[in-house]
N, CA and C atoms as a LAMMPS dump frame, in Angstrom:
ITEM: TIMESTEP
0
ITEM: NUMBER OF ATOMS
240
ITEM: BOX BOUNDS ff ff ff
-5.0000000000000000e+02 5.0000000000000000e+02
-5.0000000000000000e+02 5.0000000000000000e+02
-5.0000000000000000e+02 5.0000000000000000e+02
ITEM: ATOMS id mol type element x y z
1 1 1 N 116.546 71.914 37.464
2 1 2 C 116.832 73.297 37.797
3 1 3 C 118.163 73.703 37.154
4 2 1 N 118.127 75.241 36.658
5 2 2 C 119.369 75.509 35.853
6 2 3 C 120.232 75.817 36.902
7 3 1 N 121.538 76.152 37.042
8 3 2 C 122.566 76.452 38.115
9 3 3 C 124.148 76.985 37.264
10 4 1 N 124.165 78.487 37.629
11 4 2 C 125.503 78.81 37.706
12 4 3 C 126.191 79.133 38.667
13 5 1 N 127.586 79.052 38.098
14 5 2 C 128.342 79.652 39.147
15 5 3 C 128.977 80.96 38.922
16 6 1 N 129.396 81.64 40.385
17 6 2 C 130.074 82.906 39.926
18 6 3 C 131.424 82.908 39.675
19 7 1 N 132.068 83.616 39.035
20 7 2 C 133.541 83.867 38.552
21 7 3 C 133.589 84.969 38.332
22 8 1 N 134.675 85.389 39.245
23 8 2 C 135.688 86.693 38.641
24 8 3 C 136.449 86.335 37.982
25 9 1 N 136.382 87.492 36.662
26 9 2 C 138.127 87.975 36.094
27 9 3 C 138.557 88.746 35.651
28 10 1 N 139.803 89.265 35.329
29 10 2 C 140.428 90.719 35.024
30 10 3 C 140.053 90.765 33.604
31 11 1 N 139.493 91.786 33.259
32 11 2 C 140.106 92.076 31.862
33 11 3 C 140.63 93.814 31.858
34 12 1 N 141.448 93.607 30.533
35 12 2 C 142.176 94.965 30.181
36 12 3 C 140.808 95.987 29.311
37 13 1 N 141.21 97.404 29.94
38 13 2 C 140.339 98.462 29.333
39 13 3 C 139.385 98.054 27.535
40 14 1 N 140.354 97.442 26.99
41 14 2 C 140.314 97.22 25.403
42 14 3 C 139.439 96.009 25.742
43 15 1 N 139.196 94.903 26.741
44 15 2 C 138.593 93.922 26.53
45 15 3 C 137.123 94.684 26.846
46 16 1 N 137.423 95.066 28.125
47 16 2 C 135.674 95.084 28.674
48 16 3 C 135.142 96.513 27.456
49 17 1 N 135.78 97.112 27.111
50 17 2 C 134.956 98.14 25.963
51 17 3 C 134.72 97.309 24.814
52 18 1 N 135.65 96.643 24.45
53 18 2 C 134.914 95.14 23.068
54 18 3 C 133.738 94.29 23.755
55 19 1 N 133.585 94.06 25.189
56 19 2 C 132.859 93.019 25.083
57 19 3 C 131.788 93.946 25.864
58 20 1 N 131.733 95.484 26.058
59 20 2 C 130.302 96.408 26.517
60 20 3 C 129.648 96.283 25.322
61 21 1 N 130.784 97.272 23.941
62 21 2 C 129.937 97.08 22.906
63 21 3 C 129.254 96.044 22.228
64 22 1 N 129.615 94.295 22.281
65 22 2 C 129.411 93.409 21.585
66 22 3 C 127.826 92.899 22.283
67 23 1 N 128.257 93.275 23.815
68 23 2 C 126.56 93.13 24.455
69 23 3 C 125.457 94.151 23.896
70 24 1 N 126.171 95.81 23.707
71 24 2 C 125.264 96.283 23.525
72 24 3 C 124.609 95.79 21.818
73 25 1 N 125.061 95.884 21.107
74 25 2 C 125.089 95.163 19.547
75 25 3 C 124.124 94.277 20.077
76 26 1 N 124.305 93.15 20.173
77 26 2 C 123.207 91.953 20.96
78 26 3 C 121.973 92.45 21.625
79 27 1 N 121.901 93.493 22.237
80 27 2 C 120.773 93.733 23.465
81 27 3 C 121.056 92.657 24.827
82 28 1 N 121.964 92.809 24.755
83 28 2 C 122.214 91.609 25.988
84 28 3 C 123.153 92.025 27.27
85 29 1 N 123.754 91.197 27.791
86 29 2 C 124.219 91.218 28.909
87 29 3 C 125.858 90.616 28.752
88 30 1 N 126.969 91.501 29.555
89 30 2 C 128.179 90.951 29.468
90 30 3 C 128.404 89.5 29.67
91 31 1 N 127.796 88.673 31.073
92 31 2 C 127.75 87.73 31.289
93 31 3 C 126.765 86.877 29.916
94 32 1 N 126.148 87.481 29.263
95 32 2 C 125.713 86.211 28.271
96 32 3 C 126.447 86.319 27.001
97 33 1 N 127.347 87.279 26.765
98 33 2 C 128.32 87.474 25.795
99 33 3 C 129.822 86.702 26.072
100 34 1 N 129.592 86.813 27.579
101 34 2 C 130.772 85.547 27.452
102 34 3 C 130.431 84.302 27.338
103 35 1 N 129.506 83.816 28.049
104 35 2 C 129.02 82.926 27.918
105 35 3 C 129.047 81.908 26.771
106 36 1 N 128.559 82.753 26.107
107 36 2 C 128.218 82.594 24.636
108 36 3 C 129.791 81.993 23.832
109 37 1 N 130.812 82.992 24.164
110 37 2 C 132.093 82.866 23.754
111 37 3 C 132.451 81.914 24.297
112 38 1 N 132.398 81.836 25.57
113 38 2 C 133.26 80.204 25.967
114 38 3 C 132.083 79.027 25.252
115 39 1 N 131.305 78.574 25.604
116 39 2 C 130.272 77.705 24.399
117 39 3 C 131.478 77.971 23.164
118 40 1 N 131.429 78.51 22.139
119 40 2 C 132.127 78.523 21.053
120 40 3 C 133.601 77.853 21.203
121 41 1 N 133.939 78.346 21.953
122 41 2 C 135.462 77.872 22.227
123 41 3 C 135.611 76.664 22.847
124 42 1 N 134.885 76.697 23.29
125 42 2 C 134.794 74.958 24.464
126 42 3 C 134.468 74.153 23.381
127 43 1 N 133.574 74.338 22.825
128 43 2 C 133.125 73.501 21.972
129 43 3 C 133.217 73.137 20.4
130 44 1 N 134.622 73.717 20.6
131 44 2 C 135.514 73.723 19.236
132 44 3 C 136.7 72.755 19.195
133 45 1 N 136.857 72.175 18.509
134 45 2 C 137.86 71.085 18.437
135 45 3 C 139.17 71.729 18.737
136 46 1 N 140.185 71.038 20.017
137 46 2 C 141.284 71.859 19.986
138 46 3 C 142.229 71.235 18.806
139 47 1 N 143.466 71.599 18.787
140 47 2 C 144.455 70.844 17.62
141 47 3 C 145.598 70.832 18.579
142 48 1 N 146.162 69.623 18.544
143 48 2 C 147.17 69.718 20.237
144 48 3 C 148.153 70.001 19.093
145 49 1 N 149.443 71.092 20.113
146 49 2 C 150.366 71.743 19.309
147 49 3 C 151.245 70.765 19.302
148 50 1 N 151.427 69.939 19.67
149 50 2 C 152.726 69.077 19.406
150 50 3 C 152.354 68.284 17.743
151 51 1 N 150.956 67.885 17.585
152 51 2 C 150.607 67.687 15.994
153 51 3 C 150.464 68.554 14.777
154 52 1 N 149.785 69.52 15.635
155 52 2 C 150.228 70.494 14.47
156 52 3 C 151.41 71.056 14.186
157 53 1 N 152.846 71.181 15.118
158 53 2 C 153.954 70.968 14.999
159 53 3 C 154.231 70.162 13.853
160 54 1 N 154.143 68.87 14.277
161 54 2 C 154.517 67.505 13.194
162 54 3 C 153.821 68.028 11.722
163 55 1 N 152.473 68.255 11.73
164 55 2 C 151.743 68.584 10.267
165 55 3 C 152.927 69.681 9.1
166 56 1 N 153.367 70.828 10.416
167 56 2 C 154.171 71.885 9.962
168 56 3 C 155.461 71.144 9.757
169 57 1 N 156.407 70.786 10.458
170 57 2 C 157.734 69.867 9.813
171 57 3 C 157.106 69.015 8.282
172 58 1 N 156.333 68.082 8.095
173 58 2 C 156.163 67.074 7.512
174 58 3 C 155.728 67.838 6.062
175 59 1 N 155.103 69.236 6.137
176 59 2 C 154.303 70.164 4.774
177 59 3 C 155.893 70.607 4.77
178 60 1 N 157.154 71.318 5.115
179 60 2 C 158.24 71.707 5.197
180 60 3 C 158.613 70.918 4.542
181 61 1 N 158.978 69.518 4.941
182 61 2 C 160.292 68.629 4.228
183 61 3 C 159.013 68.639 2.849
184 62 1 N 158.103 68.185 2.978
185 62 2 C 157.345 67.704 1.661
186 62 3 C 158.107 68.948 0.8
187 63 1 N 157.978 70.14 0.9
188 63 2 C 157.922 71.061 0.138
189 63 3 C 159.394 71.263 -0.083
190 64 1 N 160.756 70.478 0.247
191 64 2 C 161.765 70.515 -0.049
192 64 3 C 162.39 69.47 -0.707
193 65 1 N 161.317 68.347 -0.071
194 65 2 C 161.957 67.216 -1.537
195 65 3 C 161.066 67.267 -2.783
196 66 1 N 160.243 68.169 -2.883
197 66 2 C 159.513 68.589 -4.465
198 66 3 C 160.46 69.158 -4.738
199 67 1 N 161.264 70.18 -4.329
200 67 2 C 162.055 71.212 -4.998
201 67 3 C 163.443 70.634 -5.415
202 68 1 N 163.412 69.493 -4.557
203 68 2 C 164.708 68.635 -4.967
204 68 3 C 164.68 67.809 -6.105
205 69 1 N 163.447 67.305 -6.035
206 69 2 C 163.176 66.339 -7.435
207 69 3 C 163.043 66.776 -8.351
208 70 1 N 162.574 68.196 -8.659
209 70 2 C 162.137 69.133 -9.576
210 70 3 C 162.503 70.017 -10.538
211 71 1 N 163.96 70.471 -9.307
212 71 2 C 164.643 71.296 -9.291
213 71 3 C 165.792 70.625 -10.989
214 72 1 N 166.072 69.643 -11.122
215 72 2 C 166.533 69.614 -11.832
216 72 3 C 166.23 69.099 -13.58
217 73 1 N 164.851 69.271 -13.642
218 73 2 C 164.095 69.344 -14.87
219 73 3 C 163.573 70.65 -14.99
220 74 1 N 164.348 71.677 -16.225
221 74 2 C 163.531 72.92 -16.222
222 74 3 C 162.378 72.954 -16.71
223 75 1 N 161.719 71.764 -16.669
224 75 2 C 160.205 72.413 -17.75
225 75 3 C 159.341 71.595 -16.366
226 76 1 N 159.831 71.415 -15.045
227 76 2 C 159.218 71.068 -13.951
228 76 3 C 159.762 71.653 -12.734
229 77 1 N 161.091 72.953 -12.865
230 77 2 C 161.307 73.708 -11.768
231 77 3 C 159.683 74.64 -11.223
232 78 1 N 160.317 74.636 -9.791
233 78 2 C 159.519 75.391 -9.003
234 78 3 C 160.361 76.593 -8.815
235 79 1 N 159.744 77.721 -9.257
236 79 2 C 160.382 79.24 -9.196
237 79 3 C 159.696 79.457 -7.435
238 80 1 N 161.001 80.215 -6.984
239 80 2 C 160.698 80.244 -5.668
240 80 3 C 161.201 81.512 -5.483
């Protein structure tokens, strides 16, 4: 047997008119338009911010010791 549950929640004027029209577009129903959206989101790989932090420092320095090594051969400067 299938089984949901109920949930309330707020949304702002701008949400519930994006997500009337996105049901009506569909022929569907608000509740299966969210639905639908959390599925997508749930089931999307998160990226924990403390790594993608690290990814962002680590592309940073990369991109400052090129300019350091580089920087002093003109026929291998990086114009910045």
């Amino acid at each position: 047997m299938w089984c949901m549950h109920r949930t309330n929640i707020y949304l702002t004027d701008e949400q519930e008119r994006a997500l009337d029209a996105r049901a009506r577009a569909e022929g569907t129903t608000r509740s299966a338009v969210l639905r639908a959206i959390l599925d997508q989101e749930l089931a999307a790989p998160s990226v924990d911010p403390g790594l993608q932090e690290a990814f962002a420092a680590l592309a940073d320095g990369y991109e400052q010791l090129a300019g350091d090594l580089f920087d002093d051969d003109p026929d291998l400067r990086i114009d910045r």
